[in-house]
mmCIF file as gemmi writes it, N, C-alpha and C atoms, coordinates in Angstrom:
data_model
loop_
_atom_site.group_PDB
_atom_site.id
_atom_site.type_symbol
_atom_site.label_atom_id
_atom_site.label_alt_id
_atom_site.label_comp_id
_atom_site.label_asym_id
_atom_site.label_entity_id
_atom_site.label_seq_id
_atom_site.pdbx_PDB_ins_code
_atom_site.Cartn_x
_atom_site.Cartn_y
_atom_site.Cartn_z
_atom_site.occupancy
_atom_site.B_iso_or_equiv
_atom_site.pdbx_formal_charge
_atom_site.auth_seq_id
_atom_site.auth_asym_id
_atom_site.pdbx_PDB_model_num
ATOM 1 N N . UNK Axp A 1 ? -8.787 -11.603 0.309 1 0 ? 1 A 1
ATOM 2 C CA . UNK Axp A 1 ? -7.93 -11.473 1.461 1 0 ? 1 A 1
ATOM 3 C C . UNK Axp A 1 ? -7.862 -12.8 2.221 1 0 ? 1 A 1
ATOM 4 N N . UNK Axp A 2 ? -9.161 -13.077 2.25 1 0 ? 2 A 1
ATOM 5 C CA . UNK Axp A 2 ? -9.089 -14.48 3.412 1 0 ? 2 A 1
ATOM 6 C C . UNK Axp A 2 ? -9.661 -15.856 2.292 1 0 ? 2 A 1
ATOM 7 N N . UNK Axp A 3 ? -9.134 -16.855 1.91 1 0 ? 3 A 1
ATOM 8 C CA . UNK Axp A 3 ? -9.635 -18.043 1.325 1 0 ? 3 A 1
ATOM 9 C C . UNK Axp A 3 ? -10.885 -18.431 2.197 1 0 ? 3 A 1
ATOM 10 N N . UNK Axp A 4 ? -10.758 -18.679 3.254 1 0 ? 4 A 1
ATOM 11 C CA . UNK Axp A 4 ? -12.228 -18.802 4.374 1 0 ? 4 A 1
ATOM 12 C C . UNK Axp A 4 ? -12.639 -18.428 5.497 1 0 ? 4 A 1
ATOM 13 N N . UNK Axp A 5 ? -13.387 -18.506 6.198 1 0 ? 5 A 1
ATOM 14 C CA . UNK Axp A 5 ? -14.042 -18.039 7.146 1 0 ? 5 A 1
ATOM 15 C C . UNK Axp A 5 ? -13.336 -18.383 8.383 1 0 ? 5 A 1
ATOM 16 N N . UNK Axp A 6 ? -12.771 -19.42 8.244 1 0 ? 6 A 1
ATOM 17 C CA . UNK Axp A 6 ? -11.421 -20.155 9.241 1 0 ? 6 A 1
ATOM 18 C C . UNK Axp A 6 ? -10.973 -19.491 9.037 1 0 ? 6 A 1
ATOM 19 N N . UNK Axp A 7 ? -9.806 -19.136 8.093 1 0 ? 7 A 1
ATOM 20 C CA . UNK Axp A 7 ? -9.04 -17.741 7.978 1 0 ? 7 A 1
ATOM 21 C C . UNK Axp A 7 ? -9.135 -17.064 8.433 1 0 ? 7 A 1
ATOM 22 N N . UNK Axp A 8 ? -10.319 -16.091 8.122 1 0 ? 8 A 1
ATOM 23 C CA . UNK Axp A 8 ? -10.041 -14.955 9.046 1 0 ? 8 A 1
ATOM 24 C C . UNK Axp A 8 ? -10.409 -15.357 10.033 1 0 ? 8 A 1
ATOM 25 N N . UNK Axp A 9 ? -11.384 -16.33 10.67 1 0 ? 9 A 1
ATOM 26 C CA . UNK Axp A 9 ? -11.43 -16.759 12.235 1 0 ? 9 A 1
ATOM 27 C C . UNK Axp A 9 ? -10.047 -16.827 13.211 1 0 ? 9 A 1
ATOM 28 N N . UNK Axp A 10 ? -9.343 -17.151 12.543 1 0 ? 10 A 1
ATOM 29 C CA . UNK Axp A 10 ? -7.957 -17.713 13.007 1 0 ? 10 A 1
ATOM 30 C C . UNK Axp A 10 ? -7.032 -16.065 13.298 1 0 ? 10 A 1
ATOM 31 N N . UNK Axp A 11 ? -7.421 -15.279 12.46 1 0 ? 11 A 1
ATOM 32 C CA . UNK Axp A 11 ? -6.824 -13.913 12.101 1 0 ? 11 A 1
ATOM 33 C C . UNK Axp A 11 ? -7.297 -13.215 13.747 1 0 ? 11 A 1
ATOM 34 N N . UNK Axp A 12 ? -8.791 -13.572 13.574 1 0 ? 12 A 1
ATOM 35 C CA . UNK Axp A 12 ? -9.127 -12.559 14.387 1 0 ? 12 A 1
ATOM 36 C C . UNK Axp A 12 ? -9.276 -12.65 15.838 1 0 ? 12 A 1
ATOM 37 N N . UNK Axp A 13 ? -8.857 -13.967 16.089 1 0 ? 13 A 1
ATOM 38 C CA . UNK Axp A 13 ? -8.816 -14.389 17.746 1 0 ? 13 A 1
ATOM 39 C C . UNK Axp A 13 ? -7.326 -14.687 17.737 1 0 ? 13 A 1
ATOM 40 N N . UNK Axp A 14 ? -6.355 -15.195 16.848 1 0 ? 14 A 1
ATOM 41 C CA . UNK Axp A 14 ? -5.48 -15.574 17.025 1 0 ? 14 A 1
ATOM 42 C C . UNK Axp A 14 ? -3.886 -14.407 16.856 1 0 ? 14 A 1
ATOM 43 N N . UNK Axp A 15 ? -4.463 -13.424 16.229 1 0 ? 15 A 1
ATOM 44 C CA . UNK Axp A 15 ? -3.673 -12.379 15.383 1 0 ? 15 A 1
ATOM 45 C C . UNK Axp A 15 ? -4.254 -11.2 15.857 1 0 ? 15 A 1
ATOM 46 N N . UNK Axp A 16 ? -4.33 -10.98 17.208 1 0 ? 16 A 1
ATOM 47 C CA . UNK Axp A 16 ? -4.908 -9.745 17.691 1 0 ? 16 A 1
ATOM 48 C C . UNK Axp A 16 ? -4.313 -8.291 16.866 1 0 ? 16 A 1
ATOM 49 N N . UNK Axp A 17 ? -2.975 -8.388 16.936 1 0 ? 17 A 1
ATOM 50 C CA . UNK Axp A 17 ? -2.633 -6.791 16.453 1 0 ? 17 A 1
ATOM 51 C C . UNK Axp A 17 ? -2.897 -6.397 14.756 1 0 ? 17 A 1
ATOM 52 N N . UNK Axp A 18 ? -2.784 -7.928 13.601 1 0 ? 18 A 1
ATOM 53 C CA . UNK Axp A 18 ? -2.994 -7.742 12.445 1 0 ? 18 A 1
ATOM 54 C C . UNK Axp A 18 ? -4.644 -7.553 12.531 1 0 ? 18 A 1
ATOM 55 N N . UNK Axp A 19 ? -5.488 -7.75 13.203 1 0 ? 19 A 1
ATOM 56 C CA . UNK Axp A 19 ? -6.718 -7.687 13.453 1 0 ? 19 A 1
ATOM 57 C C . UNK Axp A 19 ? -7.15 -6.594 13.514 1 0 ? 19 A 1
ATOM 58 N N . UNK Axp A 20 ? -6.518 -5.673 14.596 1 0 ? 20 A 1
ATOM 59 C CA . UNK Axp A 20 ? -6.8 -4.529 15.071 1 0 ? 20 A 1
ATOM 60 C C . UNK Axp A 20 ? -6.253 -3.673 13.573 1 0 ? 20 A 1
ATOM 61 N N . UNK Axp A 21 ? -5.344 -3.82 13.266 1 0 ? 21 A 1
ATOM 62 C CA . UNK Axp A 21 ? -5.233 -3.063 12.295 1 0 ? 21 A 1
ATOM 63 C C . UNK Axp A 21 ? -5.895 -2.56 10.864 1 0 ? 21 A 1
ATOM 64 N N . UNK Axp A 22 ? -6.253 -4.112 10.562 1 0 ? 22 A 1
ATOM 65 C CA . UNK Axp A 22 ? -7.453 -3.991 9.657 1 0 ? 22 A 1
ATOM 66 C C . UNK Axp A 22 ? -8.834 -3.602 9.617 1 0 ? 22 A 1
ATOM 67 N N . UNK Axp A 23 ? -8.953 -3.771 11.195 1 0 ? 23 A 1
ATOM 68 C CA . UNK Axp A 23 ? -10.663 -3.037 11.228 1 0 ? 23 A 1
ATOM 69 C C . UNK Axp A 23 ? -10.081 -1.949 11.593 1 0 ? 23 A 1
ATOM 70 N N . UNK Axp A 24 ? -9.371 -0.588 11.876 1 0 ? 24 A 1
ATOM 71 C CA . UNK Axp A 24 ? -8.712 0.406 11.633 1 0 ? 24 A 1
ATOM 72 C C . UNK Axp A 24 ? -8.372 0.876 10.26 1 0 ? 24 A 1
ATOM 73 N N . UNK Axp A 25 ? -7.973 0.462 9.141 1 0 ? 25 A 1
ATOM 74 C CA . UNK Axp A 25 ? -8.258 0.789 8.489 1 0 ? 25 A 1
ATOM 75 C C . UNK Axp A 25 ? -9.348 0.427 7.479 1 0 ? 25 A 1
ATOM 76 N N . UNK Axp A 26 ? -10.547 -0.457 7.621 1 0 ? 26 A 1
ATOM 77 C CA . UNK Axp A 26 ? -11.545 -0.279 7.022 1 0 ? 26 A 1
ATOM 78 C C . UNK Axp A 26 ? -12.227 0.586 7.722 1 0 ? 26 A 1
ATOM 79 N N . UNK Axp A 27 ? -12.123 1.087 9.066 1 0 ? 27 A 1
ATOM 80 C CA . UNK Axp A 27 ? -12.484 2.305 9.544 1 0 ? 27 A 1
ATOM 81 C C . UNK Axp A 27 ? -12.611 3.779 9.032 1 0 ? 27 A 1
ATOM 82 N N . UNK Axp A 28 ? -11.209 3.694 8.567 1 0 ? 28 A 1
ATOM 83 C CA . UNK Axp A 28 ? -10.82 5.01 8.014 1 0 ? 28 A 1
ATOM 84 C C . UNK Axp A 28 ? -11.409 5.239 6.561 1 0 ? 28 A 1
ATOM 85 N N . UNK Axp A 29 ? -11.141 4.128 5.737 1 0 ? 29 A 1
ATOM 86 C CA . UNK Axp A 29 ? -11.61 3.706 4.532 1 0 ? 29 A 1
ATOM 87 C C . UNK Axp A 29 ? -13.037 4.603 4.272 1 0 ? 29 A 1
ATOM 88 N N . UNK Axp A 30 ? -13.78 3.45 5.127 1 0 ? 30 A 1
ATOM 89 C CA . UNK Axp A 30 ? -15.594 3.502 4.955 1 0 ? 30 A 1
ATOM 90 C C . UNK Axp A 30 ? -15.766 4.932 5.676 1 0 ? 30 A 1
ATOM 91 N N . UNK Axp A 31 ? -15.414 5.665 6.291 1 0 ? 31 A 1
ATOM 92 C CA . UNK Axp A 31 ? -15.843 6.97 6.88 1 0 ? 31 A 1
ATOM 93 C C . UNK Axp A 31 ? -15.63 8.19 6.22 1 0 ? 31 A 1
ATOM 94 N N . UNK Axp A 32 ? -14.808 7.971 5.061 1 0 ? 32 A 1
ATOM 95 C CA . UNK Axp A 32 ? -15.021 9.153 4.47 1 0 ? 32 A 1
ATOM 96 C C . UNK Axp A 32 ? -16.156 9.207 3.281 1 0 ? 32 A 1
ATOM 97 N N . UNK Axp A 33 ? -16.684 7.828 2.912 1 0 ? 33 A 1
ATOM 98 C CA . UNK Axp A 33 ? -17.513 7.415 1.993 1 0 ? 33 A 1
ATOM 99 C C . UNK Axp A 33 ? -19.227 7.75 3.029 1 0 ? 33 A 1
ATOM 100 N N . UNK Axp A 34 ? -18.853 7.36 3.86 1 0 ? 34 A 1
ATOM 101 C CA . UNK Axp A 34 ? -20.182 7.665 4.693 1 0 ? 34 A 1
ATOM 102 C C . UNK Axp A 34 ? -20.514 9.561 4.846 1 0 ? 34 A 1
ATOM 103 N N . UNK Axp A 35 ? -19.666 10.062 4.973 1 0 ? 35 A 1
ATOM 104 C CA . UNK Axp A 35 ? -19.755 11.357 4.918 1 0 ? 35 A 1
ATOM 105 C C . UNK Axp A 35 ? -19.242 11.907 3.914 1 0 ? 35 A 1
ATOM 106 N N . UNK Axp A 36 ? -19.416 12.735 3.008 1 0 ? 36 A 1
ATOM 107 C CA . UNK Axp A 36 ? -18.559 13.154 1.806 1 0 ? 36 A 1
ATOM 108 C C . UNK Axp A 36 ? -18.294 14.446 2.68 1 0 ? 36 A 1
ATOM 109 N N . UNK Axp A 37 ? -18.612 15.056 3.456 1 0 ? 37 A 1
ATOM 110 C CA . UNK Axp A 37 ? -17.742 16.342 4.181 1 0 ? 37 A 1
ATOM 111 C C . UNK Axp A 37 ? -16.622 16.158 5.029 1 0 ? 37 A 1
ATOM 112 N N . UNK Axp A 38 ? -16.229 14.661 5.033 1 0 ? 38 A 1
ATOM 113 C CA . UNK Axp A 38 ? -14.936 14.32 5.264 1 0 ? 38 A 1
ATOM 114 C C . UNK Axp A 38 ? -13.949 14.413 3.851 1 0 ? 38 A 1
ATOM 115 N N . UNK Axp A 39 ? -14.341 14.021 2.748 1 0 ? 39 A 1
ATOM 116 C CA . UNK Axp A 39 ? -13.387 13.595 1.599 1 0 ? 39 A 1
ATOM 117 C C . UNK Axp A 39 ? -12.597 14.644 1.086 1 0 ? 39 A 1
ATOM 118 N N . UNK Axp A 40 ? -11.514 14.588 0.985 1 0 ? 40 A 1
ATOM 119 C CA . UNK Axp A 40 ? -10.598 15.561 0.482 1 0 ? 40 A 1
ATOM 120 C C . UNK Axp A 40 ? -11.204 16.167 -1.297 1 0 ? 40 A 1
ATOM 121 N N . UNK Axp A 41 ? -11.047 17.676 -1.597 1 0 ? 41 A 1
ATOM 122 C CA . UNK Axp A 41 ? -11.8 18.059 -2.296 1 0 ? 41 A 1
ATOM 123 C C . UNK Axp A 41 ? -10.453 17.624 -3.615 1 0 ? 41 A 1
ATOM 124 N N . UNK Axp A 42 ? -11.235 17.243 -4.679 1 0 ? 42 A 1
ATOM 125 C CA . UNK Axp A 42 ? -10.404 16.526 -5.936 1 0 ? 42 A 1
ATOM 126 C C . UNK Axp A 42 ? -9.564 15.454 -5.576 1 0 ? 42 A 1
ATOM 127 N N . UNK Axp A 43 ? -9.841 14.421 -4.625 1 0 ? 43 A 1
ATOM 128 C CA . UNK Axp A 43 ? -9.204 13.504 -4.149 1 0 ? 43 A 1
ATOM 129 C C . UNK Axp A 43 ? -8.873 12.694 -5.186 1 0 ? 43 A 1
ATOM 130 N N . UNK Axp A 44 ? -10.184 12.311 -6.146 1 0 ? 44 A 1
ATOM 131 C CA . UNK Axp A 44 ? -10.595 11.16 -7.116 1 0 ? 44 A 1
ATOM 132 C C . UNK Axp A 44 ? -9.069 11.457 -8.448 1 0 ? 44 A 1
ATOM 133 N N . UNK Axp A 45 ? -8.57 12.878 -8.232 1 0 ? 45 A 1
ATOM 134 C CA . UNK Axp A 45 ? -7.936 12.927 -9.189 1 0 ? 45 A 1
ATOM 135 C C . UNK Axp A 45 ? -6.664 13.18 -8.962 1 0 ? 45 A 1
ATOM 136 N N . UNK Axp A 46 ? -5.982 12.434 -7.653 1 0 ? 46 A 1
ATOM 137 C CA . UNK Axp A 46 ? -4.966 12.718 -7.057 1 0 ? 46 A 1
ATOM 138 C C . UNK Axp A 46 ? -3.863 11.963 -7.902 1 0 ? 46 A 1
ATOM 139 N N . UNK Axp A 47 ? -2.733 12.313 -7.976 1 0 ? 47 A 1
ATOM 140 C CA . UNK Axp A 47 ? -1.891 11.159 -8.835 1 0 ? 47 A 1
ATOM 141 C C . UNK Axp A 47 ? -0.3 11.364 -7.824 1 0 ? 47 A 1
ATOM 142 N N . UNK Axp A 48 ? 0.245 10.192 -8.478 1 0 ? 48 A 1
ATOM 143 C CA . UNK Axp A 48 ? 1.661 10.252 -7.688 1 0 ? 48 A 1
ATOM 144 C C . UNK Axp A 48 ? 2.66 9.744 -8.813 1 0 ? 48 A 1
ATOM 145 N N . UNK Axp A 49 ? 3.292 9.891 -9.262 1 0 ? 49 A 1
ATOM 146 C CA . UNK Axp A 49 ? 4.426 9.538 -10.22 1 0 ? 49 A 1
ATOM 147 C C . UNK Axp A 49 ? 4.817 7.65 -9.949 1 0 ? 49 A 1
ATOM 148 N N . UNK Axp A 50 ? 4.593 6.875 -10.679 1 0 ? 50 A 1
ATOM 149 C CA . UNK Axp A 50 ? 4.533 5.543 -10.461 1 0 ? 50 A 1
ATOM 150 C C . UNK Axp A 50 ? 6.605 5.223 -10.16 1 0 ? 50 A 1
ATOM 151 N N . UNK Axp A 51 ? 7.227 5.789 -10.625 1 0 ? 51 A 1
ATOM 152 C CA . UNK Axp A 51 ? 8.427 5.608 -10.331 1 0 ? 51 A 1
ATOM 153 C C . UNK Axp A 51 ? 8.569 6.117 -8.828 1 0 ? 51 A 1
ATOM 154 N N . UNK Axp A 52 ? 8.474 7.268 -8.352 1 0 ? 52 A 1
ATOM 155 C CA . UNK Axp A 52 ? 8.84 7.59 -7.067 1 0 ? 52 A 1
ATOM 156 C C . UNK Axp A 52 ? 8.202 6.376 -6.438 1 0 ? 52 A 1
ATOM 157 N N . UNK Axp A 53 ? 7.041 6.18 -6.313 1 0 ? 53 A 1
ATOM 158 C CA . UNK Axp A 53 ? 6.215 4.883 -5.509 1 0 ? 53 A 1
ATOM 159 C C . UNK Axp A 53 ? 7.181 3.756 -5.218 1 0 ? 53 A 1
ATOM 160 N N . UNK Axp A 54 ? 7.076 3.314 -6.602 1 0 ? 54 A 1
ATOM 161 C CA . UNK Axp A 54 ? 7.791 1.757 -6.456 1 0 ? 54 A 1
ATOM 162 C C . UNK Axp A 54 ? 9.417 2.21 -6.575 1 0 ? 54 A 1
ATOM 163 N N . UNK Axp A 55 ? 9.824 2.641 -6.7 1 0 ? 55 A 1
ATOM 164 C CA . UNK Axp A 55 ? 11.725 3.07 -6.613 1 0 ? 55 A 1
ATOM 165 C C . UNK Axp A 55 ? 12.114 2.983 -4.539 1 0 ? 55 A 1
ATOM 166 N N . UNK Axp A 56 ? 11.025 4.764 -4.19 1 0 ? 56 A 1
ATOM 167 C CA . UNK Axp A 56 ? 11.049 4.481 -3.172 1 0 ? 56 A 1
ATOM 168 C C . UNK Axp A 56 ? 10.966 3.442 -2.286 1 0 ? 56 A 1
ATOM 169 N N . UNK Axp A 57 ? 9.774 2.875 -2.038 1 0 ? 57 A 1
ATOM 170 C CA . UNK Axp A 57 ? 9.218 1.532 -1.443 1 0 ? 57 A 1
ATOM 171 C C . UNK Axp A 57 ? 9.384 0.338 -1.578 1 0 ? 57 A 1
ATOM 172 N N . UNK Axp A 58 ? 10.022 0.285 -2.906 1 0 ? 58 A 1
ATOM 173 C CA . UNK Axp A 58 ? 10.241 -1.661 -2.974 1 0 ? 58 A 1
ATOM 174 C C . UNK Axp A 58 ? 11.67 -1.761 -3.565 1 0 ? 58 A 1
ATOM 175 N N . UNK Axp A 59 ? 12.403 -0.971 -4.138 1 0 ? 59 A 1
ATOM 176 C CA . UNK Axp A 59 ? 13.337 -1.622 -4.897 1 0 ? 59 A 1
ATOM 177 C C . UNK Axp A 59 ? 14.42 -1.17 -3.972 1 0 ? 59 A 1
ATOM 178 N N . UNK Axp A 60 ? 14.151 -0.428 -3.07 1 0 ? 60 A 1
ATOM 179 C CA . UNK Axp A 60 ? 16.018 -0.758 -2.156 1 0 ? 60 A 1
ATOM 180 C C . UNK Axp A 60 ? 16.609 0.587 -2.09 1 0 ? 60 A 1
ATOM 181 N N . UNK Axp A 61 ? 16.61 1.885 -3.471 1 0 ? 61 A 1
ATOM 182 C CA . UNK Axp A 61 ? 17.162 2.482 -3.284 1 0 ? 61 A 1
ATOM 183 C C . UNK Axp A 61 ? 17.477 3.409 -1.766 1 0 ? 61 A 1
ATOM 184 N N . UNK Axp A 62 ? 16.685 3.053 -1.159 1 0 ? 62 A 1
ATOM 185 C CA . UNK Axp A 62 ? 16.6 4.11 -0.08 1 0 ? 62 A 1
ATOM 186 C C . UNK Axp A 62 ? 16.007 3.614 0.857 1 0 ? 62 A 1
ATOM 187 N N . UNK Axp A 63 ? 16.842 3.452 1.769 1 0 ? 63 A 1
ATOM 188 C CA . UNK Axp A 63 ? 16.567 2.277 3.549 1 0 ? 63 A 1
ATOM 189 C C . UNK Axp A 63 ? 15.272 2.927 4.292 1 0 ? 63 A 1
ATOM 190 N N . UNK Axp A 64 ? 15.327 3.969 4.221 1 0 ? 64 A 1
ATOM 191 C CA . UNK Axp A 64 ? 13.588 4.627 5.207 1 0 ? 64 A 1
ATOM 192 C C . UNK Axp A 64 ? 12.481 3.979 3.775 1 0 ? 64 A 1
ATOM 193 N N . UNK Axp A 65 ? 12.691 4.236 2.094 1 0 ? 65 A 1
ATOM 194 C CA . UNK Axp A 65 ? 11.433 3.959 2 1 0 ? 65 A 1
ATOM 195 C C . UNK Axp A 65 ? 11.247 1.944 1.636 1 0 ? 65 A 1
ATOM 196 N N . UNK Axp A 66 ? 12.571 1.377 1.858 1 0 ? 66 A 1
ATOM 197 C CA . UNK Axp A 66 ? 12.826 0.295 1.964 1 0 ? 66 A 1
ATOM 198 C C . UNK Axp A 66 ? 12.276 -0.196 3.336 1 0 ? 66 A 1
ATOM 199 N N . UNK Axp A 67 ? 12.212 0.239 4.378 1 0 ? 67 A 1
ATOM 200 C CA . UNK Axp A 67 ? 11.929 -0.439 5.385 1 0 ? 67 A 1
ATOM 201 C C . UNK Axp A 67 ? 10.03 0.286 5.998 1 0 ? 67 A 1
ATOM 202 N N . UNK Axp A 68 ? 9.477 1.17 5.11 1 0 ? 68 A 1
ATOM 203 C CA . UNK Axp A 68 ? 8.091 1.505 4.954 1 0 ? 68 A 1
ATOM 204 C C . UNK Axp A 68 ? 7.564 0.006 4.073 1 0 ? 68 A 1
ATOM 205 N N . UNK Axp A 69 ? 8.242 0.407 2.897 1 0 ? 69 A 1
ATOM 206 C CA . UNK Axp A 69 ? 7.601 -1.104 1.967 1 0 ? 69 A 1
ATOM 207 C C . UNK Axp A 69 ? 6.851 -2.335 2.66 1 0 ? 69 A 1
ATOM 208 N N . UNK Axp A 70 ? 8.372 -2.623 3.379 1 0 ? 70 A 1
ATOM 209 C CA . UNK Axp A 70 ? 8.365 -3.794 4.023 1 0 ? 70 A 1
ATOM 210 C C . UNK Axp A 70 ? 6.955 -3.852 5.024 1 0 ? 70 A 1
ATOM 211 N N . UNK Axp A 71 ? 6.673 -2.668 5.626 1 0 ? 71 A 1
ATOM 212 C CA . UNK Axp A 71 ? 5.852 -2.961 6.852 1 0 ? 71 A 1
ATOM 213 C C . UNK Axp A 71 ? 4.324 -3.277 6.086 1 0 ? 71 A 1
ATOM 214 N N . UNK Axp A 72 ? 4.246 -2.093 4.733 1 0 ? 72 A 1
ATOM 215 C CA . UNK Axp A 72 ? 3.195 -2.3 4.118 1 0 ? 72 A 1
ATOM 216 C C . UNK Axp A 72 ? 2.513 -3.817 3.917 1 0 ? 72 A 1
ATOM 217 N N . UNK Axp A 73 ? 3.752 -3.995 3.017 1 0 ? 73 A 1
ATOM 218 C CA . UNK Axp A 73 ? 4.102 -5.456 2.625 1 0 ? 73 A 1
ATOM 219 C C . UNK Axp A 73 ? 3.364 -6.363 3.574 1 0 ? 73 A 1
ATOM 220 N N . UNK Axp A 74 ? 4.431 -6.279 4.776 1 0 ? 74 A 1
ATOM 221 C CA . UNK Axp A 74 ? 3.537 -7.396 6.427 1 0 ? 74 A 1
ATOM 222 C C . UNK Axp A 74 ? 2.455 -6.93 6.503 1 0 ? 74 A 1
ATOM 223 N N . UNK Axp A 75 ? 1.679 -5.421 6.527 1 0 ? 75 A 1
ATOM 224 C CA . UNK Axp A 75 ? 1.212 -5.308 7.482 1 0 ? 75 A 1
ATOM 225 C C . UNK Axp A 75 ? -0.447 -5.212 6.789 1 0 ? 75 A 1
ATOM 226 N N . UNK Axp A 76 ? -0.318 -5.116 5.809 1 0 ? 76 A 1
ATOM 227 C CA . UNK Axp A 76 ? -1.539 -4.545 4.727 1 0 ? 76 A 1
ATOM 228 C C . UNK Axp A 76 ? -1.48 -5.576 3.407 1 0 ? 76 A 1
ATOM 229 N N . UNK Axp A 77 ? -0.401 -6.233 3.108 1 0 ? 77 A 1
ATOM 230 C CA . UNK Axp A 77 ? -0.332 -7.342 1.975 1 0 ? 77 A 1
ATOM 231 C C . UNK Axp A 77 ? 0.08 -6.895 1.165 1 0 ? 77 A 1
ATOM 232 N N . UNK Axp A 78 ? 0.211 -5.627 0.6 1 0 ? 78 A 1
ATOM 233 C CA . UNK Axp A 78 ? 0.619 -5.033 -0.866 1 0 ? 78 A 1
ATOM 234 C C . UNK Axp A 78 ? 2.038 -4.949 -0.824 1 0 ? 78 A 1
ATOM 235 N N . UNK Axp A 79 ? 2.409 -4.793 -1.82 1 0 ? 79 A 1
ATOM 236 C CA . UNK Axp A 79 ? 3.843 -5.079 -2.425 1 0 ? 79 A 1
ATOM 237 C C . UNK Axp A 79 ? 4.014 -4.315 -3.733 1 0 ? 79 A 1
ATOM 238 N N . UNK Axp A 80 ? 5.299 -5.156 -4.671 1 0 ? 80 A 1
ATOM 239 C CA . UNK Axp A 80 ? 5.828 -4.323 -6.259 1 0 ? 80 A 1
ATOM 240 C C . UNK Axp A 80 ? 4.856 -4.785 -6.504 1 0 ? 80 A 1
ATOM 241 N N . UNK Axp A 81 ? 4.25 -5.909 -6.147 1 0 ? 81 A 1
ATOM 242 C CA . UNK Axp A 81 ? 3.525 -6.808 -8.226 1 0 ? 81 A 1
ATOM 243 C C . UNK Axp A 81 ? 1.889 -6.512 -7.355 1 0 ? 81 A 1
ATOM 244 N N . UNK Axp A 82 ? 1.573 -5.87 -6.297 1 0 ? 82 A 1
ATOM 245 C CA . UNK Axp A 82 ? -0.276 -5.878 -6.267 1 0 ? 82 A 1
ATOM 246 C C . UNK Axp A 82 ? -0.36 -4.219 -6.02 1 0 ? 82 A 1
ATOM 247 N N . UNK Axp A 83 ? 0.083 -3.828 -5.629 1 0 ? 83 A 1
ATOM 248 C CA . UNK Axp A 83 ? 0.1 -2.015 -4.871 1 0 ? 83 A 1
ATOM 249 C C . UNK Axp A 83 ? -1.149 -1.72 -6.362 1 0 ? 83 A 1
């Protein structure tokens, strides 16, 4: 995520809201691992059809999941070619 320690230094005094967001979701992340009576039961074997994903979200057909992509994209880093 971060090449160095400057990096994210820079992220995290300088980039308050991308900041906040990421320790929010490593929040969410790490808390269901800390408790397994949080984790959704057969989670591990959840699946989603790889076309709806990327059709919806990155390739355009459709402006609501075209403009979700995008925020992902800014807001979390993932995209078509890393998701």
């Amino acid at each position: 995520m971060w090449k160095s320690f400057a990096e994210f230094q820079e992220l995290k005094y300088n980039n308050v809201e991308d900041y906040r967001l990421i320790k929010l979701d490593f929040y969410r992340r790490s808390k269901p691992k800390n408790n397994s009576g949080l984790k959704l039961p057969n989670a591990e074997k959840a699946t989603i059809a790889e076309d709806k994903f990327t059709k919806y979200l990155f390739d355009g057909d459709s402006p609501k999941g075209l403009l979700k992509g995008e925020l992902i994209t800014k807001k979390l880093g993932y995209n078509f070619n890393n998701y």
